[in-house]
C-alpha positions as MATLAB code, in Angstrom:
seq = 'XXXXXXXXXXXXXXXXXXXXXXXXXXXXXXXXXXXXXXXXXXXXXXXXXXXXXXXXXXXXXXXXXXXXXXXXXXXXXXXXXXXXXXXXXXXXXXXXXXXXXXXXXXXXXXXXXXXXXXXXXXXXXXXXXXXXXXXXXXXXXXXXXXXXXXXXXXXXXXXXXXXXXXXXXXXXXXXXXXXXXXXXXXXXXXXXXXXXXXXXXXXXXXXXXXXXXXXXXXXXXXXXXXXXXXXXXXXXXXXXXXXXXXXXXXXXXXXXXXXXXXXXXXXXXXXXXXXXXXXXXXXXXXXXXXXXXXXXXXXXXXXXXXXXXXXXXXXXXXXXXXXXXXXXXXXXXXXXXXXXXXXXXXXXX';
ca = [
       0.000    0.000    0.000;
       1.124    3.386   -0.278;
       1.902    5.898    1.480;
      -0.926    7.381    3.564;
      -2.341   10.480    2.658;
      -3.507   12.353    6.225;
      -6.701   14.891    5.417;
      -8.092   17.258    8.165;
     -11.768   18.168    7.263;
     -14.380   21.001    8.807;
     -16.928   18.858   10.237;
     -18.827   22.212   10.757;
     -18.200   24.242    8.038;
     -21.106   24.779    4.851;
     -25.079   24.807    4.793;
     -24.615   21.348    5.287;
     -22.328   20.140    8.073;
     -22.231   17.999    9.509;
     -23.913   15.279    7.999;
     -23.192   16.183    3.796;
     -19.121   17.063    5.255;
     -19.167   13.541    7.012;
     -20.834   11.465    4.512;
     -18.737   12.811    1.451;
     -15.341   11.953    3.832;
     -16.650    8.588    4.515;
     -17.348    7.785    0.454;
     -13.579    8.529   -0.001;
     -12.507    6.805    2.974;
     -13.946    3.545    1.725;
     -12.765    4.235   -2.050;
      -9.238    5.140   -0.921;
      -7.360    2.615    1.301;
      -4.292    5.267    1.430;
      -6.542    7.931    2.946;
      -6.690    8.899    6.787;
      -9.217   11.750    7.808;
      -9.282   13.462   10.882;
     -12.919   15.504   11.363;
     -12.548   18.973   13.085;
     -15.921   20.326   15.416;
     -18.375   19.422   18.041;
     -17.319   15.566   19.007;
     -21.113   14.934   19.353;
     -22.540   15.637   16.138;
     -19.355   14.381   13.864;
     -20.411   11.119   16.419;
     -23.748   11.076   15.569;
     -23.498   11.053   11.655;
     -20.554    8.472   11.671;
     -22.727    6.247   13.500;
     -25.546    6.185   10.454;
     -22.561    4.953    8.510;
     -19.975    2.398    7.169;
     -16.404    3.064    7.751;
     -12.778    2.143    8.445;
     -12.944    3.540   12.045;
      -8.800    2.564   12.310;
      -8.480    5.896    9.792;
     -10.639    7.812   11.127;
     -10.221   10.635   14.164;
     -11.783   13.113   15.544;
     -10.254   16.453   17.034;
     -13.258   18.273   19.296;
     -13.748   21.398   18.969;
     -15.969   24.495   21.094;
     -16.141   27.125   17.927;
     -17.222   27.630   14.829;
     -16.443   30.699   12.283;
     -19.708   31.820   10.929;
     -19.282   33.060    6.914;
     -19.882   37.074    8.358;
     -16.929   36.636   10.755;
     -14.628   39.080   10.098;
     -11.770   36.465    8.861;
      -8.943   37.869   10.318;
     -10.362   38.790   13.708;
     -11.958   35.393   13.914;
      -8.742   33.291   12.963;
      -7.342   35.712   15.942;
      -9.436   34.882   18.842;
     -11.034   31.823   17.977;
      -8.335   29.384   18.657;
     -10.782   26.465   19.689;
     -12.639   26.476   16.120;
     -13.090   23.715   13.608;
     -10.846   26.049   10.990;
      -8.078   27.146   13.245;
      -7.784   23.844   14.412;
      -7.460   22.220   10.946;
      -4.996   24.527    9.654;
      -3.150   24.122   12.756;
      -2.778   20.291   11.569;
      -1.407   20.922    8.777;
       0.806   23.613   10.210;
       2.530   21.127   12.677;
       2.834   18.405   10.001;
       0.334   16.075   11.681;
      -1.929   16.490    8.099;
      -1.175   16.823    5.077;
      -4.315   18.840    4.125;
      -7.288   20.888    5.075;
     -10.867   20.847    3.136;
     -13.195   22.999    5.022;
     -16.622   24.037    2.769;
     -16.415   27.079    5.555;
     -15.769   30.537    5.933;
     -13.538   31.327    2.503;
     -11.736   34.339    4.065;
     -11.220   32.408    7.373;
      -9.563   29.384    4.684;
      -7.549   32.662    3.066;
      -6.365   34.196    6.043;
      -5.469   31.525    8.248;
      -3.883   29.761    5.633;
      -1.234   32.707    5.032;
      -1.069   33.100    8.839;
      -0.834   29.432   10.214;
       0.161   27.598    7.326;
       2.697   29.975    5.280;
       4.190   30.360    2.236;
       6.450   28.365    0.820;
       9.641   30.288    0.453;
       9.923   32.613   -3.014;
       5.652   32.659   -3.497;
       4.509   36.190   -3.516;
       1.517   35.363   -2.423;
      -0.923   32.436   -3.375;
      -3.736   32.443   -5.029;
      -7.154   30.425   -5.104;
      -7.733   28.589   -8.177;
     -10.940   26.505   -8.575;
     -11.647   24.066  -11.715;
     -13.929   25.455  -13.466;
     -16.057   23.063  -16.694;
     -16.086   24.427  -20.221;
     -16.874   22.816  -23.745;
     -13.537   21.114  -23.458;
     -12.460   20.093  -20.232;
     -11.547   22.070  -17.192;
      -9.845   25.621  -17.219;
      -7.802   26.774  -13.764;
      -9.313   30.160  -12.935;
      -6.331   31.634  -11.079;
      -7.080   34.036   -8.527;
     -10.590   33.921   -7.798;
     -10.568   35.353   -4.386;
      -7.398   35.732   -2.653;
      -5.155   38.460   -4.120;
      -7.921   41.763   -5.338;
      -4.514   44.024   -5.939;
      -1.525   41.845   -7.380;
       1.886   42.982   -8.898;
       2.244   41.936  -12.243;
       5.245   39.391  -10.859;
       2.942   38.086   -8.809;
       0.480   36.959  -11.985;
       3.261   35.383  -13.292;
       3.633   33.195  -10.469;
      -0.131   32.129  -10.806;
       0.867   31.162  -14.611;
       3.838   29.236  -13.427;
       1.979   27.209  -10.271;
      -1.522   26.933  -12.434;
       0.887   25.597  -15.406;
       2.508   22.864  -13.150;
      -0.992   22.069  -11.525;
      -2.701   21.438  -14.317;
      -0.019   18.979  -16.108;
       0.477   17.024  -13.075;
      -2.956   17.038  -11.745;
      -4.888   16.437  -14.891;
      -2.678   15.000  -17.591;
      -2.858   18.497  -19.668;
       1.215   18.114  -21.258;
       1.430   21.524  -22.413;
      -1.073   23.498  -20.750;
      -2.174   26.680  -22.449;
      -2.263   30.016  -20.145;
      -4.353   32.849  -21.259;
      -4.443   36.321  -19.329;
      -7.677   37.458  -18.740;
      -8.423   41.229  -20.374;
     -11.213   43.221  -22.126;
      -9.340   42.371  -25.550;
      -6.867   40.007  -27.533;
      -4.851   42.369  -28.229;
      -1.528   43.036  -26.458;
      -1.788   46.573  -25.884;
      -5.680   46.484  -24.537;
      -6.301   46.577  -20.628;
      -4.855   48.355  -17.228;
      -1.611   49.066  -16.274;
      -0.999   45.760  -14.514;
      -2.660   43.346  -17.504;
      -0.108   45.059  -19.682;
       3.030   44.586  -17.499;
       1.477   41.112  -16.492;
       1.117   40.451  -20.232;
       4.931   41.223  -21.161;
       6.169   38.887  -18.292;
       4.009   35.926  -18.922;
       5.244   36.783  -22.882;
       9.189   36.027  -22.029;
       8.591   33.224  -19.400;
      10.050   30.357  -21.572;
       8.407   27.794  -18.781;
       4.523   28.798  -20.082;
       2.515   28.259  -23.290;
       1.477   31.426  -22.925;
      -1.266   32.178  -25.580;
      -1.801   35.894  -25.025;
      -5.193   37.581  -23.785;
      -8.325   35.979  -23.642;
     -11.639   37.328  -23.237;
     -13.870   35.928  -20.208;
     -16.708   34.541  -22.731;
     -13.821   32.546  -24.532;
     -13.122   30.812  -21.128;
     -16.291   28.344  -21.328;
     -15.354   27.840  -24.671;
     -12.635   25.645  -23.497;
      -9.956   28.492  -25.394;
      -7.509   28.045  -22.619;
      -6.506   25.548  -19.424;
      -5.044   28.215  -17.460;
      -6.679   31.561  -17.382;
      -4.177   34.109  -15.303;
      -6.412   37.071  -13.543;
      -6.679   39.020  -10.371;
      -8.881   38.258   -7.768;
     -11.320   40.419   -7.968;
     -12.218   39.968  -11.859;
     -11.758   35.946  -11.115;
     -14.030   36.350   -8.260;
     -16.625   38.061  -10.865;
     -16.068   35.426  -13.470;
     -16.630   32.503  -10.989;
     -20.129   33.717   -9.558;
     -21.165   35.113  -12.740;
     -20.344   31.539  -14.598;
     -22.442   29.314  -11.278;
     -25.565   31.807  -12.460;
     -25.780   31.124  -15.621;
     -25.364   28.009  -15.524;
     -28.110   28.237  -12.272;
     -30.445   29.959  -14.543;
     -29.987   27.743  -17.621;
     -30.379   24.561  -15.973;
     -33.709   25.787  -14.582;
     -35.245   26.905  -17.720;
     -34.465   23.965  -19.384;
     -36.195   22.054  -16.815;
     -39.402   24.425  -16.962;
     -39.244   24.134  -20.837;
     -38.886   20.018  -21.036;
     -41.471   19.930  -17.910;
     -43.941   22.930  -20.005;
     -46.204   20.358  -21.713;
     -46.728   16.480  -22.557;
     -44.748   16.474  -25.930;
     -42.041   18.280  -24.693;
     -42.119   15.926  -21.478;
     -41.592   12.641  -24.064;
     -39.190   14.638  -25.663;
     -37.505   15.030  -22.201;
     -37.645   10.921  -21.410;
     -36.247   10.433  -24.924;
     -33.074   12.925  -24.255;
     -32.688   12.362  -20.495;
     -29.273   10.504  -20.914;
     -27.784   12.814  -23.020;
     -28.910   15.519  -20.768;
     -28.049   13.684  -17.516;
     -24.051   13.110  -19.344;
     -24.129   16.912  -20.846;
     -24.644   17.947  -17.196;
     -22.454   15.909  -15.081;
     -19.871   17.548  -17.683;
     -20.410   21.162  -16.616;
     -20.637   20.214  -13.004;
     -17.856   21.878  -11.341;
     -18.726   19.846   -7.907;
     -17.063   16.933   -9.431;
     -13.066   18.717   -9.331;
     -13.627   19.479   -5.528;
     -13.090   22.542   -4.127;
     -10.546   25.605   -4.666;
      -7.098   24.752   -3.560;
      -4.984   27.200   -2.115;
      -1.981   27.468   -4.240;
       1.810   28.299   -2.605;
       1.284   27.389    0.893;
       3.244   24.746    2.931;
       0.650   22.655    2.680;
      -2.193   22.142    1.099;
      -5.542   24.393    2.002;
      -8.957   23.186   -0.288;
     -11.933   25.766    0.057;
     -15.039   23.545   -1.264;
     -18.099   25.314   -2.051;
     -20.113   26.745    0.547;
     -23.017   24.382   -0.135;
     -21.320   21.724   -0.856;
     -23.175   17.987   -0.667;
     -21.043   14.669   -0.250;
     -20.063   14.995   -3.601;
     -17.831   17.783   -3.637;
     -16.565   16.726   -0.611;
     -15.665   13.372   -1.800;
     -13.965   14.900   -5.200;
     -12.024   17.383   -2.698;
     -10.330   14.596   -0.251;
      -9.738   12.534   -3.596;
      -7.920   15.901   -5.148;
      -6.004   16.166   -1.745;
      -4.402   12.902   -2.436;
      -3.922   13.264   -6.046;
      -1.953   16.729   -4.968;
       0.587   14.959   -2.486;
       1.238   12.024   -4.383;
       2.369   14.079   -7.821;
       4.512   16.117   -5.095;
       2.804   19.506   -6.399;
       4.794   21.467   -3.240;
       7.383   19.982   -4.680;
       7.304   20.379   -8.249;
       6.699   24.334   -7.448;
       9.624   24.729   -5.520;
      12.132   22.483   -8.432;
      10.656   24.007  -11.369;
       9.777   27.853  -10.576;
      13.400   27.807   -8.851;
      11.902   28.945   -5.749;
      15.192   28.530   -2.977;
      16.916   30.818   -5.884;
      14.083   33.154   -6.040;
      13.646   33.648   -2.386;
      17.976   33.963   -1.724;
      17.853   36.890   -4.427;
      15.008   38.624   -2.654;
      16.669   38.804    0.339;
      20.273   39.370   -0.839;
      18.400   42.498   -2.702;
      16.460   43.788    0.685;
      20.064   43.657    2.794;
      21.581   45.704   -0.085;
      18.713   48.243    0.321;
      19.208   48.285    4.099;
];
């Protein structure tokens, strides 16, 4: 057997905990014999659900907790003074070593602050980013930032283009992924000050198949597998992509469901339909990893059902197994990147 992969999950974190959060770790548990989870929250309730279910109790633990971050919790204030909660507590884990990663479907800035301030960066990251899976026509794009960086430097969007490049080759098989930097325009000189600095860089980084600027409606299109943006227009992107696709998926239903033909029409189409959506179902990549840190941090939707949560402890292990940490630190020279920074900052002194 190999090695075993050690996951700490948020027992009380989502619209759904504890029961959706327990049952989803449980379905990986029993599909992956290399997988050990230890649940974070209230003893009693993570208890309770276990009990309705099937499991290898010798990998399972459970850490108690007394606290819970609620999603209006200012994040950095809450990762502060609540020391007892399910999130501090898992990051803590993986802090110490004692796991090699946290999935919480939780507070998303708690995730984004504790993870900088328990966790860390590893050593030459600027700062990481968030960068969910996202469906399109042709396979999954890596929308990198989404949430975690709303003012980058241009250097550090080339850093998202180097770790999203390395993710998705390792994690899904992509050999030469293509990176794309999000802007109002193909051209090069359209766009802000930072998409045209950010645009040069990713230009002369011989480690990218960098592609040039890409306009967000080309990303469902499947035009790209990286798209490079800042936080704040990845954030937009993201919600504005789960509404549509909200909004479609319940028209279609109201049309097929309008009137008997259509309804037979429906019955006659319902596998292709049932195969067309399970393709543009973003719950089945996991969650949102947290890119750069020491270990790995996985921010699964808020409302996330035993699905997601199954996808995002499978991801987990796919992530230390290919050695991502690893392969950032080898191939974006990372040891050498972090010694020049601070030879330069002792010559400023």
């Amino acid at each position: 057997m190999s090695e075993f992969v050690h996951v700490a999950v948020d027992a009380m974190g989502g619209d759904n905990a504890p029961s959706e959060i327990v049952k989803g770790s449980v379905n990986a548990l029993n599909s992956c014999p290399n997988l050990k989870v230890t649940f974070t929250g209230k003893e009693e309730l993570v208890k309770a659900e276990l009990e309705k279910l099937k499991y290898p109790a010798d990998r399972v633990q459970i850490l108690n907790c007394t606290e819970v971050i609620a999603m209006a919790e200012p994040p950095v204030d809450a990762i502060r003074t609540k020391k007892d909660s399910s999130i501090v507590k898992g990051l803590r884990l993986v802090k110490d070593g004692e796991c090699d990663a946290f999935v919480t479907a939780g507070s998303t800035g708690a995730a984004l602050a504790g993870g900088q301030l328990l966790v860390g960066r590893i050593k030459g990251i600027e700062r990481p980013p968030l960068a969910p899976l996202m469906p399109t026509a042709k396979g999954p794009v890596l929308l990198i930032d989404c949430g975690a960086n709303m003012d980058p430097r241009p250097s550090m969007l080339l850093q998202f283009a180097q770790m999203g490049s390395i993710y998705m080759r390792n994690m899904t098989g992509v050999e030469k992924p293509r990176v794309g930097l999000v802007n109002v325009g193909t051209e090069e000189e359209k766009g802000n000050e930072l998409a045209k600095q950010a645009h040069q860089l990713l230009k002369d980084c011989p480690d990218i198949n960098f592609v040039g600027n890409i306009e967000a409606r080309e990303i469902p299109e499947g035009a790209v597998d990286v798209a490079v943006t800042d936080a704040f227009t990845g954030n937009a992107i993201l919600k504005m992509y789960e509404g549509v696709a909200k909004v479609i998926l319940h028209e279609l239903k109201g049309a097929l469901m309008s009137s008997f033909v259509s309804k037979i029409g429906a019955l006659m189409i319902k596998p292709a339909l049932k195969g067309m959506i399970k393709t543009f179902d973003a719950s089945e990549y996991g969650g949102a990893p947290m890119l750069g840190l020491k270990g790995l941090v996985v921010k699964a939707h808020g409302n996330s059902k035993e699905a997601e949560i199954e996808h995002a402890l499978e991801q987990c292990i796919t992530f230390k197994e290919k050695q991502i940490n690893e392969l950032f630190r080898s191939e974006m020279k990372l040891d050498e990147l972090a010694s020049a920074r601070r030879a330069k900052k002792n010559t400023e002194e």
